[in-house]
C-alpha positions as CSV (number, residue, x, y, z in Angstrom):
1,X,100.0,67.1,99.5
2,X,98.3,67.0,102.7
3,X,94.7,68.7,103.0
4,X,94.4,70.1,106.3
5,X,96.9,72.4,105.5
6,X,95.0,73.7,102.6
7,X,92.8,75.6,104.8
8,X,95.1,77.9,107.0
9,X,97.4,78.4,103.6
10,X,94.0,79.6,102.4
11,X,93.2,82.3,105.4
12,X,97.1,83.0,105.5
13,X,96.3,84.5,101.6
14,X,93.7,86.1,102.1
15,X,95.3,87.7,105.4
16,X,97.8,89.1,103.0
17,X,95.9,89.9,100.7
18,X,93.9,92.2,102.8
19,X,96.8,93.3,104.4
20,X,98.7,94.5,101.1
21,X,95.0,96.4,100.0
22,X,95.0,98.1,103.5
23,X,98.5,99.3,103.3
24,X,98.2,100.7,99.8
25,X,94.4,102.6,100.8
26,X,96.2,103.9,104.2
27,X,99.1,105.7,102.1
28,X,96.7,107.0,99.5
29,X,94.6,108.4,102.1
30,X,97.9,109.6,103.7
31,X,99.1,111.0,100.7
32,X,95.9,113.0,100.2
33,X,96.0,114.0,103.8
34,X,99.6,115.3,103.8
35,X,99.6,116.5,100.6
36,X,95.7,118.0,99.7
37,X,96.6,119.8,97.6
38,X,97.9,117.4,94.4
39,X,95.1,115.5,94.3
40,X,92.6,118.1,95.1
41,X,93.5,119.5,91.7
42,X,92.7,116.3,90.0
43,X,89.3,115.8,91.5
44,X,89.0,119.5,90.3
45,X,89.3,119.0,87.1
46,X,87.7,115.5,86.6
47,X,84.6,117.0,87.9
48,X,84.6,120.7,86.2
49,X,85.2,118.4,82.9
50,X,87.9,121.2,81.9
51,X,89.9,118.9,79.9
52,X,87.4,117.0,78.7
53,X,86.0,117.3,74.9
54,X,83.8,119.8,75.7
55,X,81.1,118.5,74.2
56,X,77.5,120.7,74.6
57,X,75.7,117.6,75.4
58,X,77.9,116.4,78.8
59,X,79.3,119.7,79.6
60,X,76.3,120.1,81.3
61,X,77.5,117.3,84.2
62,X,80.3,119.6,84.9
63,X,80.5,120.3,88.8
64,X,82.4,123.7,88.9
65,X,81.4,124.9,92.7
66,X,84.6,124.8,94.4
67,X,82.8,124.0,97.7
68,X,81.2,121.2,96.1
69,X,84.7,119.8,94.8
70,X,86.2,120.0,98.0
71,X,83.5,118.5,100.1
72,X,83.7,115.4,97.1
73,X,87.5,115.1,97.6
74,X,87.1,115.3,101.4
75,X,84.5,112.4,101.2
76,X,86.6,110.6,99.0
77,X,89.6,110.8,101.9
78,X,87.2,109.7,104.8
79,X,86.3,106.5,103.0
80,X,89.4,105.8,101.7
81,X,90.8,106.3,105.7
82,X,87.5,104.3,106.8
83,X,88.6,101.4,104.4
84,X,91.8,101.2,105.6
85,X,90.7,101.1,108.9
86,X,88.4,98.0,108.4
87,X,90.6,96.3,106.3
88,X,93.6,96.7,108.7
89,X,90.8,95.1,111.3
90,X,90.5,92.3,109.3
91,X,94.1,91.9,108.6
92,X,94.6,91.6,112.1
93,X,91.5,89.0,113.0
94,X,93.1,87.0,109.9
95,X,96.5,86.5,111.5
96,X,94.6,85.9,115.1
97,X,92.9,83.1,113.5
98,X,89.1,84.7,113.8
99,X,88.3,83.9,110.4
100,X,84.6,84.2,110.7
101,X,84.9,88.2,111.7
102,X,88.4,88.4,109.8
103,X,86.2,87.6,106.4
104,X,83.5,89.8,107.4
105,X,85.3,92.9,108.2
106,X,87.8,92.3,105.2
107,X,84.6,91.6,102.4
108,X,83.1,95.1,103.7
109,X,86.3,96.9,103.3
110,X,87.6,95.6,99.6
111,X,83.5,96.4,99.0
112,X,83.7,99.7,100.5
113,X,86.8,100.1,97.5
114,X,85.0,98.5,94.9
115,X,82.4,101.0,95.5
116,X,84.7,104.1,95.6
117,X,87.3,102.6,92.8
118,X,84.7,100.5,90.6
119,X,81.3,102.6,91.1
120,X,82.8,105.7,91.8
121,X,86.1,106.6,89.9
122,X,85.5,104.1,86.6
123,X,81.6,104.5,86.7
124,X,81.1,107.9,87.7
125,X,84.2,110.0,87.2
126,X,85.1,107.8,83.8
127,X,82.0,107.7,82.3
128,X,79.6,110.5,83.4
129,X,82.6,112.9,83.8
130,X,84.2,111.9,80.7
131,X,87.4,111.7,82.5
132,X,88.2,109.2,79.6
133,X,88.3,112.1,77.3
134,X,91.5,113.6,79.3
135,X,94.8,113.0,78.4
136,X,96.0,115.0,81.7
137,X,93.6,114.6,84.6
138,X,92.7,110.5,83.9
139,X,92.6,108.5,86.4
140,X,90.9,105.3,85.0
141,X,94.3,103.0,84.8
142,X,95.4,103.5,88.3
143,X,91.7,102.7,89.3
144,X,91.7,99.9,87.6
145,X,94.3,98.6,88.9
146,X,93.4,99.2,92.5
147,X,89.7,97.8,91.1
148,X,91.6,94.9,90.3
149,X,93.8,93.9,93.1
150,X,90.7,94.3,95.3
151,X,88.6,92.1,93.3
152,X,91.2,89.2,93.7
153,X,91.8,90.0,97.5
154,X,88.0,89.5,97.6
155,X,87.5,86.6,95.9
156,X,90.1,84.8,98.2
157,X,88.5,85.9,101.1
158,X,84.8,84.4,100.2
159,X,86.9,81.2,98.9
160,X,87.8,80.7,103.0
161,X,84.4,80.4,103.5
162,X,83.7,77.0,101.6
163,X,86.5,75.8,103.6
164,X,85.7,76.8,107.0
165,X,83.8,73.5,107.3
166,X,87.0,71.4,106.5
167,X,89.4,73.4,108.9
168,X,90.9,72.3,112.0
169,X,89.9,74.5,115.5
């Protein structure tokens, strides 16, 4: 097998990669957009901690102030949109061959979902909202999921950096 090939197959990955996590965060944020209402509930409920337990010792986490809620869920949709927007950047420097900027825009966007999916639904809204505890509102398999799709997508991005020495301009 001939080497020089090795790097473009390389960017070529990770330009689908990218691509496939920006399309899946542009229809969740569409999704949430067009349809507020379905997944408002569930951030709802996560963060009121109605289905939870009910434990004296973490009910005390619960966020029940519907403004509060709302303006969480709201944030939520900006930087999922704001992902997809930066990945679909990236997905577009990939396949124009700007690997340098395509890798840069593309790591900031999977980190933008690590943060949201990783930090924020698993850390936050599975642990310190006990969203574990709920059999209806849990959310912590599709996250990982999404936590783990984005992880790979990210590795194969930073791997085109160790071969940006060995590829041919």
């Amino acid at each position: 097998m001939s080497t020089s090939h090795a790097p473009r197959a390389l960017s070529l990955a990770a330009a689908v990669l990218t691509g496939t996590v920006a399309l899946y965060i542009a229809l969740v944020a569409f999704g949430n957009i067009t349809d507020f209402g379905t997944n408002q509930a569930f951030v709802q409920h996560v963060l009121a901690m109605d289905t939870t337990f009910k434990d004296d010792d973490l009910m005390w986490r619960a966020v029940t102030n519907k403004g509060l809620e709302n303006t969480a869920y709201i944030l939520i949709i900006a930087w999922e949109t704001l992902a997809a927007l930066v990945l679909t950047a990236g997905t577009v420097l990939w396949f124009r061959r700007d690997d340098a900027r395509a890798r840069r825009l593309s790591t900031y966007g999977l980190l933008m979902l690590v943060l949201l999916f990783g930090a924020g639904f698993i850390g936050i809204g599975g642990e310190w909202f006990s969203m574990w505890q709920s059999k209806t509102w849990n959310g912590l398999d599709a996250a990982t999921r999404v936590l783990v799709l984005t992880g790979i997508a990210l590795v194969v991005v930073q791997l085109t950096h160790s071969d940006d020495r060995h590829a041919d301009n």
